[in-house]
C-alpha positions as MATLAB code, in Angstrom:
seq = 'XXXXXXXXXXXXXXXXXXXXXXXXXXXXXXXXXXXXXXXXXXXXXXXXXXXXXXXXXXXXXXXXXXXXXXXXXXXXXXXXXXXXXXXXXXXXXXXXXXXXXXXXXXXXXXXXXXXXXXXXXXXXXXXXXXXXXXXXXXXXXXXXXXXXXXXXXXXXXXXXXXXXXXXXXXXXXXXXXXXXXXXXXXXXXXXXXXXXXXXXXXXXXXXXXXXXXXXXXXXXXXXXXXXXXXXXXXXXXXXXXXXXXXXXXXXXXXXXXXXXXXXXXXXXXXXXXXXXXXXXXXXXXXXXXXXXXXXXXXXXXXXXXXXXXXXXXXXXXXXXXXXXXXXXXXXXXXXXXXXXXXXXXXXXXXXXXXXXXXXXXXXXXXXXXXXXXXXXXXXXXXXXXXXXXXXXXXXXXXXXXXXXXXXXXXXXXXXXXXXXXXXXXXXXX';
ca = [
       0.000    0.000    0.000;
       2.390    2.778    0.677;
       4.016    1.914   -2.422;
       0.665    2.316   -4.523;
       0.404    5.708   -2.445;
       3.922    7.169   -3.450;
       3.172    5.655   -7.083;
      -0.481    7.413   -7.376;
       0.819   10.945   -5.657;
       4.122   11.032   -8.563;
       1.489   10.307  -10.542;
      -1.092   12.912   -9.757;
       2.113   15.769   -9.024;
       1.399   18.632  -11.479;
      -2.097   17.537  -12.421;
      -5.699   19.197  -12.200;
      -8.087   17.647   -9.942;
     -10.117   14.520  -10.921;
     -13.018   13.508   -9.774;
     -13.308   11.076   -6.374;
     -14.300    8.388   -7.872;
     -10.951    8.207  -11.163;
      -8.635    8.491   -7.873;
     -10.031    5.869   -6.447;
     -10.174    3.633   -9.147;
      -6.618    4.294   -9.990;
      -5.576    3.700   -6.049;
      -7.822   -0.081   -6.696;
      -5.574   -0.735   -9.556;
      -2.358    0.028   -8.042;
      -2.829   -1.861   -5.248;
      -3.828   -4.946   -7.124;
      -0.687   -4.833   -9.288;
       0.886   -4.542   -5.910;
      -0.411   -7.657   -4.456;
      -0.067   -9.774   -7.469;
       3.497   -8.880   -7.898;
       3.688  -10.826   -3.940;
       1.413  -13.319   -4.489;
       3.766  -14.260   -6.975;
       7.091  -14.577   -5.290;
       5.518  -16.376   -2.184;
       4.338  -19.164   -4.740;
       7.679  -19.399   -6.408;
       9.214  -19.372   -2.795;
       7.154  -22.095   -2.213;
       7.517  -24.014   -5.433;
      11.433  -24.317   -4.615;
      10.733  -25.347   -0.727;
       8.728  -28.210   -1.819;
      10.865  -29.349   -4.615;
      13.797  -29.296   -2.323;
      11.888  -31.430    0.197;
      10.918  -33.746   -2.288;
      14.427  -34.768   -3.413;
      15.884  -38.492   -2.190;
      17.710  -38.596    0.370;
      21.639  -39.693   -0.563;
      22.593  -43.316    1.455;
      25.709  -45.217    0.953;
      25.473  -48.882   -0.314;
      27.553  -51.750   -1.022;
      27.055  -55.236   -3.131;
      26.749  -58.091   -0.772;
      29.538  -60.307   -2.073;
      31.473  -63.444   -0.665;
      35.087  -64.139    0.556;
      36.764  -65.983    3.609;
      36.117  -65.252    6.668;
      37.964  -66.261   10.187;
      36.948  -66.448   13.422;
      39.878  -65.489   15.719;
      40.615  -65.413   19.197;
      43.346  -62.797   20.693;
      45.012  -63.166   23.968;
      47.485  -61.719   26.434;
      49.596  -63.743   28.174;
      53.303  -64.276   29.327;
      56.219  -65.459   27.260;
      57.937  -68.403   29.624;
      61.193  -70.388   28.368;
      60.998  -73.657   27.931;
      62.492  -75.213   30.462;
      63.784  -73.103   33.622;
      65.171  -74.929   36.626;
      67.596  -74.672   39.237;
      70.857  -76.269   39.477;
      71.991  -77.785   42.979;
      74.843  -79.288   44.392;
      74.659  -83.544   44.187;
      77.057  -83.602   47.056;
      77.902  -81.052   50.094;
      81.189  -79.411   49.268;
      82.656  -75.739   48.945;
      82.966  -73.750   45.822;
      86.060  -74.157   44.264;
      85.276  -72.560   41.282;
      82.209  -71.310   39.143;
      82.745  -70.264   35.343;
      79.278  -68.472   34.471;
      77.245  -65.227   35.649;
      74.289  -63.491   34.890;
      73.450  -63.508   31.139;
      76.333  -66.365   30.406;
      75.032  -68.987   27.926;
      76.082  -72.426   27.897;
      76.022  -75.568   26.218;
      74.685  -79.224   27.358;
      76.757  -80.442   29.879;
      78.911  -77.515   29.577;
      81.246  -77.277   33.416;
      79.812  -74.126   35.467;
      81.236  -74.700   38.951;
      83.836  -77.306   40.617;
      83.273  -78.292   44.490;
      85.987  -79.489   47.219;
      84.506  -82.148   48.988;
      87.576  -83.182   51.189;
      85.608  -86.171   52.590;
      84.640  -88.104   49.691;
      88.410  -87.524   48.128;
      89.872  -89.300   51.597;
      87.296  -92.132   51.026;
      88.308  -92.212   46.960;
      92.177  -92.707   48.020;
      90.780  -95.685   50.598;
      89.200  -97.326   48.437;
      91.695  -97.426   45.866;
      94.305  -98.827   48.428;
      91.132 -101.698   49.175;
      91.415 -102.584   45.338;
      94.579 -103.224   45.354;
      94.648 -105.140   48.460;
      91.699 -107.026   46.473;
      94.322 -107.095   43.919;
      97.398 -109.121   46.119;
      94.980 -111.295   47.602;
      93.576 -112.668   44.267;
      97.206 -113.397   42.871;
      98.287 -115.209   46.333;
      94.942 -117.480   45.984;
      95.768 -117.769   42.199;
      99.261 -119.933   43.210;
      97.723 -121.367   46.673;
      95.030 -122.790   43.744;
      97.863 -123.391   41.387;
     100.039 -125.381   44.025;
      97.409 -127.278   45.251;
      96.319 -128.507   41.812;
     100.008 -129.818   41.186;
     100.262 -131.633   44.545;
      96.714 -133.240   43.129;
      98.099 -133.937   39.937;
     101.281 -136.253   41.664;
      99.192 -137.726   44.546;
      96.484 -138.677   41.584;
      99.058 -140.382   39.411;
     100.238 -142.045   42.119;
      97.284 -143.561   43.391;
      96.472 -144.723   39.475;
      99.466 -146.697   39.279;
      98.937 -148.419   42.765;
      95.180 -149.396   41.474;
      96.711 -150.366   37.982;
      99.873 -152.785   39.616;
      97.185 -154.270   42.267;
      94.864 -154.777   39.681;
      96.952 -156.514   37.147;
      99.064 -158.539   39.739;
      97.448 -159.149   42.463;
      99.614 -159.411   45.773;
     102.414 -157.388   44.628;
     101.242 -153.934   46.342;
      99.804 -154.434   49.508;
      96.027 -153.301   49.543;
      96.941 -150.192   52.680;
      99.205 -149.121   50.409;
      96.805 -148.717   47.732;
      94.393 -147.043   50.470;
      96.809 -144.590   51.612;
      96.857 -143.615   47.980;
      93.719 -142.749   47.334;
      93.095 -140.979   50.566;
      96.065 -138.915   49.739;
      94.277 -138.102   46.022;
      90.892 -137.182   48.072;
      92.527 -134.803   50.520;
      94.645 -133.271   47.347;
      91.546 -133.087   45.384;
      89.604 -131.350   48.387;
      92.762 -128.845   48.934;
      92.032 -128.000   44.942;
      88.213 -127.312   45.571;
      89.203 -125.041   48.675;
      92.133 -123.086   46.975;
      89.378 -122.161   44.234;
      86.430 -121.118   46.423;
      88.965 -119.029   48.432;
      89.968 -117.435   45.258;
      86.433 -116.724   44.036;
      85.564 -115.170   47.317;
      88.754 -112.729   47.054;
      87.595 -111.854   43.567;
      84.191 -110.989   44.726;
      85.677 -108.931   47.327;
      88.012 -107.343   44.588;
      84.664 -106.785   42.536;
      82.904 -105.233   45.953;
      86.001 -102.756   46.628;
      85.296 -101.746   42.598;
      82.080 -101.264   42.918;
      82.518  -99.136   46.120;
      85.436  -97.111   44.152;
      83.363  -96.581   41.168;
      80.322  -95.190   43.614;
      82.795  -93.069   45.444;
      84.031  -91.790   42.135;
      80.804  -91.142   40.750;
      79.581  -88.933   44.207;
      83.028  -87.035   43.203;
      82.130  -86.156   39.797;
      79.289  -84.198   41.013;
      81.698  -82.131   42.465;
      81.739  -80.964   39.006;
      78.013  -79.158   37.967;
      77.243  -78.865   34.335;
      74.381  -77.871   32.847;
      71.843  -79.834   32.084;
      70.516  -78.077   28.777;
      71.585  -75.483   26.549;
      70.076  -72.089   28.091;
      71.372  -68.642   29.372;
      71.872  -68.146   33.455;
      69.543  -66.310   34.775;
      70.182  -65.740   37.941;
      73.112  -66.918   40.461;
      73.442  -67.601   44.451;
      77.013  -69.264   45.056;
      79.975  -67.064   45.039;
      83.731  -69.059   45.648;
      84.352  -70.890   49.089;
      80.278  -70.833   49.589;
      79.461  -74.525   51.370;
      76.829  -75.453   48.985;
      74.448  -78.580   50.740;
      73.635  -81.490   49.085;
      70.069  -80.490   47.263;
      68.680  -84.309   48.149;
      69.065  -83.941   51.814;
      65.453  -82.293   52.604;
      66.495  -81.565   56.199;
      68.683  -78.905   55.128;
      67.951  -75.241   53.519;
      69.823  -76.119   50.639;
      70.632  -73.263   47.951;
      71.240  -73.612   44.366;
      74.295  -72.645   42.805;
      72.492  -70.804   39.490;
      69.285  -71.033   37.610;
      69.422  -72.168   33.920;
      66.786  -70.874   31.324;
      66.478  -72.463   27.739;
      66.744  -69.363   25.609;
      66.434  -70.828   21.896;
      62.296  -72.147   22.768;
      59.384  -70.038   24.087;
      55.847  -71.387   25.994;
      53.133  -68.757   25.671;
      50.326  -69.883   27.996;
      46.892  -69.199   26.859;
      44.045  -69.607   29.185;
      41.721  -70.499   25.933;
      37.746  -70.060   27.063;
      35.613  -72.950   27.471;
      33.444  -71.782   24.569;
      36.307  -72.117   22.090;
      38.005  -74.815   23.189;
      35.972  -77.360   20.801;
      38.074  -75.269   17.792;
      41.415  -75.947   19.344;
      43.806  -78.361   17.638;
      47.383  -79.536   18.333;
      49.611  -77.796   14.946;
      47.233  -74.870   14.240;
      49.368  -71.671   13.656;
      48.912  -69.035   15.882;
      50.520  -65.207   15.658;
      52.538  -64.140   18.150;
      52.782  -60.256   18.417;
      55.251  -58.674   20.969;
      54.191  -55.216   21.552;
      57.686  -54.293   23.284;
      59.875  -55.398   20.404;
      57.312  -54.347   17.944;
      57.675  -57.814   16.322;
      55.462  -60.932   14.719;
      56.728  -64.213   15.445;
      55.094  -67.643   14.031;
      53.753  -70.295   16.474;
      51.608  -73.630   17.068;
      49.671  -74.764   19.529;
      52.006  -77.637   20.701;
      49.865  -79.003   23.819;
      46.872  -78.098   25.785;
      45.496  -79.970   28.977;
      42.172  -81.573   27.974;
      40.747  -80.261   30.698;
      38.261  -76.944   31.740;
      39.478  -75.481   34.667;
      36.295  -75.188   37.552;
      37.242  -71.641   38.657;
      38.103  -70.001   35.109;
      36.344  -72.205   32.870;
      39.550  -72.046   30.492;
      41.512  -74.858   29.652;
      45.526  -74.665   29.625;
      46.798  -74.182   26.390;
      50.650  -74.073   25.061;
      52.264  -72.597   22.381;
      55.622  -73.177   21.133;
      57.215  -69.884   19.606;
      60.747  -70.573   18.278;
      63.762  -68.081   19.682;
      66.286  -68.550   16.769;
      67.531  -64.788   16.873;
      67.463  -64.807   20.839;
      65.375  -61.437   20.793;
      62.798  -62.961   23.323;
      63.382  -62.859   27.300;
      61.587  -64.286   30.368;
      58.468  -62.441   31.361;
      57.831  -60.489   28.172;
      54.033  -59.784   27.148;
      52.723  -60.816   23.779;
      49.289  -61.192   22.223;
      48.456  -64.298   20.709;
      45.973  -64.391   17.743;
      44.623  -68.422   17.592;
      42.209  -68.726   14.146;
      39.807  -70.758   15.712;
      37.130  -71.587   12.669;
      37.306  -70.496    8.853;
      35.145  -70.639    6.013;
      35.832  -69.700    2.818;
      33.421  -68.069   -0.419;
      30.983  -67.074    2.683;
      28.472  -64.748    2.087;
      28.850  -61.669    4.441;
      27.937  -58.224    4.805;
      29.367  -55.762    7.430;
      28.606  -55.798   10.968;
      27.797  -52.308   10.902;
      25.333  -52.635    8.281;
      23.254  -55.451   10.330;
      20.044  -54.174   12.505;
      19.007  -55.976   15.544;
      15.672  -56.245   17.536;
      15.763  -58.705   19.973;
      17.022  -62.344   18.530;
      16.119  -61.266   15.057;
      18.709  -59.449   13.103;
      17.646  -57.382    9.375;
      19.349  -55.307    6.977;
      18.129  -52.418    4.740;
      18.000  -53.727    1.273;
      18.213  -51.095   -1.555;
      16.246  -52.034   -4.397;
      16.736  -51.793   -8.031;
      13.761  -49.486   -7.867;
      15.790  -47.748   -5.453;
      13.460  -48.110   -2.431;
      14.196  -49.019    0.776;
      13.331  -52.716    2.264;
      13.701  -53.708    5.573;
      14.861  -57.134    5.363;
      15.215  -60.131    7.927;
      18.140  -62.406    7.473;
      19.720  -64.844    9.477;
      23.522  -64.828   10.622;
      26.220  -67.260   10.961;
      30.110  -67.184   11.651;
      30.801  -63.417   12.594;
      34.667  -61.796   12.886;
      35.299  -58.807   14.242;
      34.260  -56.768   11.263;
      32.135  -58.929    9.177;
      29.069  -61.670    9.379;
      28.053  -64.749    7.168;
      24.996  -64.614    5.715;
      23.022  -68.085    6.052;
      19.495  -66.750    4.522;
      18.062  -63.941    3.305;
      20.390  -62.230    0.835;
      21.275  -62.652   -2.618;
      24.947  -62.080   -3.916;
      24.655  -59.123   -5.900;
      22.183  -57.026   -3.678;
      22.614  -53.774   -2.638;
      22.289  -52.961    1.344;
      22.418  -49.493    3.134;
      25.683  -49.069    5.436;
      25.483  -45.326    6.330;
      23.480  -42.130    6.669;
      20.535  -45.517    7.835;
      19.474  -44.142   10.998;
      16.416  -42.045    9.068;
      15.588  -44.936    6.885;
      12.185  -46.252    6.413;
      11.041  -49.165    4.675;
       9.274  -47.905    1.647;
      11.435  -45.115    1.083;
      13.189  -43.696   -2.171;
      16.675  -42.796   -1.676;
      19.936  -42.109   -3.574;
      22.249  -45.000   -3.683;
      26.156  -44.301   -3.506;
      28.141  -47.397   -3.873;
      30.907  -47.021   -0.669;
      34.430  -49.116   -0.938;
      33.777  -51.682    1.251;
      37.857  -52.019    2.800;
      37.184  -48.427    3.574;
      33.765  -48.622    4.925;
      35.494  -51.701    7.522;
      36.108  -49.622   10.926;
      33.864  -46.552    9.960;
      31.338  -45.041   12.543;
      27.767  -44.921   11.087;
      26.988  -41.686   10.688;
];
């Protein structure tokens, strides 16, 4: 209105007066060239509003497809060598000497320490003076046996010719001749029986004093402690002139002299879950990640216990990881990844892409008329980014995997096919 009014009043500057009625007809017409001129930019206004809210909205797709997918379990646990044991002293003694420290590696049966066991050194020297006591005795019972067998031997002849002569002509030889004879062979022939007993009981004796010289001489080889596997020390208690006690007499504190770790083998212990233990086999590979060297190392499960544990419902699981480059130590964390069941050309779609409502789990299909469908499926083997499709999906199909959370079944959208390795690990938007 105030723009008919300045319109009509340029208009009507320098004029004569007109009747009422021409200025009012003229202040009509302005005004309704006034209100057309709005009446037409609020329709065009609203002409663009409601094509703009008519357009589809834009959601990102992908093509359900197929490829191998893994279940995997991960777990923490402690690196452990081997074997890892303490060496003790066989035999009480002092330290004469020790050849390895902290950090020295040895070989099998490699010497680490020498003892001084006075004692069993006296008793050594004793028994070798036995043996050859043994020794004499055996070789004066030898010629007792060898003179008594030649005293035999003429006493025997003797008493055969004195049986021959009587025999052949009788009366010559007087029959207590013959007698004395043969008593004399008996008694010669007993003296032979007795020299050899008493030589077989000096050899036994000569075998006993061996025997106990051999035992003695074993005890004093353990004054010398090797090691009983290839491994690195780890940790030593004797220092020189220590009395180290015997580690088989339980009434004493007895100390080891080092402990020995095998350096060149791993165990990682993994407390695998009762609900996975049916997937567990002995030889399946497993990766070993240590976070502190930064490092992947191969493994296999190399024994487990066949049995679930009643207060952590896990059962004891081993895995051997090899040490060639000696980069592991004791007591290191790693993370174990154990592929527990695979199956291969599954059909999957992402996790993120999968709706649930209670048990039942459904997935916006996109169809080719580029509406929305909100379709149940059913799920199978899931990983940690993925699930298998067992029903209710097509290779080939499209599904919505962002900008979902307006989506309504029914509706038209704008497909945009999304890579689906860079979808993976993604936050719906």
């Amino acid at each position: 209105m105030n723009q008919a009014s300045r319109w009509l009043n340029t208009a009507m500057r320098g004029k004569p007066r007109v009747p009422a009625l021409r200025i009012a007809l003229v202040t009509l017409t302005a005004c309704a060239l006034v209100g057309l001129g709005a009446c037409g930019r609020s329709s065009s206004a609203e002409a663009k509003d409601a094509t703009a809210g008519s357009a589809a909205a834009h959601v990102g797709v992908i093509k359900v497809g197929r490829k191998t997918l893994e279940r995997r379990l991960t777990v923490s646990s402690e690196l452990v060598p081997f074997q890892e044991t303490d060496v003790y002293a066989k035999e009480s003694g002092f330290v004469k000497s020790i050849l390895v420290d902290y950090g020295t590696r040895v070989r099998k049966g490699q010497l680490m320490a020498v003892l001084e066991i006075p004692e069993l050194e006296a008793q050594l020297r004793q028994d070798d003076a036995m043996t050859r006591n043994a020794s004499d005795r055996i070789a004066r019972a030898q010629h007792e046996l060898d003179r008594a067998e030649a005293q035999h031997h003429v006493l025997h002849l003797q008493a055969t010719r004195l049986s021959t002569v009587s025999a052949t002509k009788p009366g010559l030889v007087a029959e207590q001749e013959v007698d004395d004879a043969k008593g004399k062979d008996l008694a010669a022939e007993s003296a032979v029986e007795s020299a050899k007993s008493n030589l077989e009981s000096v050899r036994s004796d000569l075998l006993g004093t061996q025997a106990k010289r051999e035992h003695d001489g074993v005890l004093l080889d353990y004054a010398k402690i090797t090691a009983p596997f290839a491994g690195t020390i780890t940790q030593r208690f004797a220092n020189l002139g220590m009395l180290m006690q015997a580690g088989t007499n339980s009434s004493t504190q007895a100390m080891p002299l080092v402990r020995l770790s095998q350096d060149d083998l791993f165990r990682l212990v993994i407390p695998v879950p009762e609900t996975y233990v049916r997937f567990v086999h002995i030889g399946d590979p497993v990766d070993v990640t240590v976070p502190a060297l930064e490092r992947k190392l191969p493994g296999r499960v190399a024994r487990f216990s066949v049995d679930v544990k009643e207060d952590t419902r896990t059962m004891h699981t081993e895995v051997d990881v090899p040490n060639t480059n000696r980069i592991l130590m004791p007591g290191m964390y790693a993370e174990a990844i154990i592929r527990l069941e695979r199956k291969p050309d599954a059909l999957f779609v992402p996790l993120q892409a999968v709706n649930h409502a209670g048990d039942q789990a459904s997935v916006f299909v996109i169809t080719p008329a580029n509406k929305v469908e909100d379709r149940n499926i059913t799920l199978g083997l899931q990983t940690d980014s993925d699930s298998e499709i067992v029903s209710g999906l097509q290779a080939g199909e499209m599904i919505a995997v962002s900008d979902r959370s307006g989506l309504k079944a029914g509706q038209v959208v704008q497909p945009q096919v999304v890579d689906v390795m860079r979808y993976h690990g993604e936050k719906e938007h």
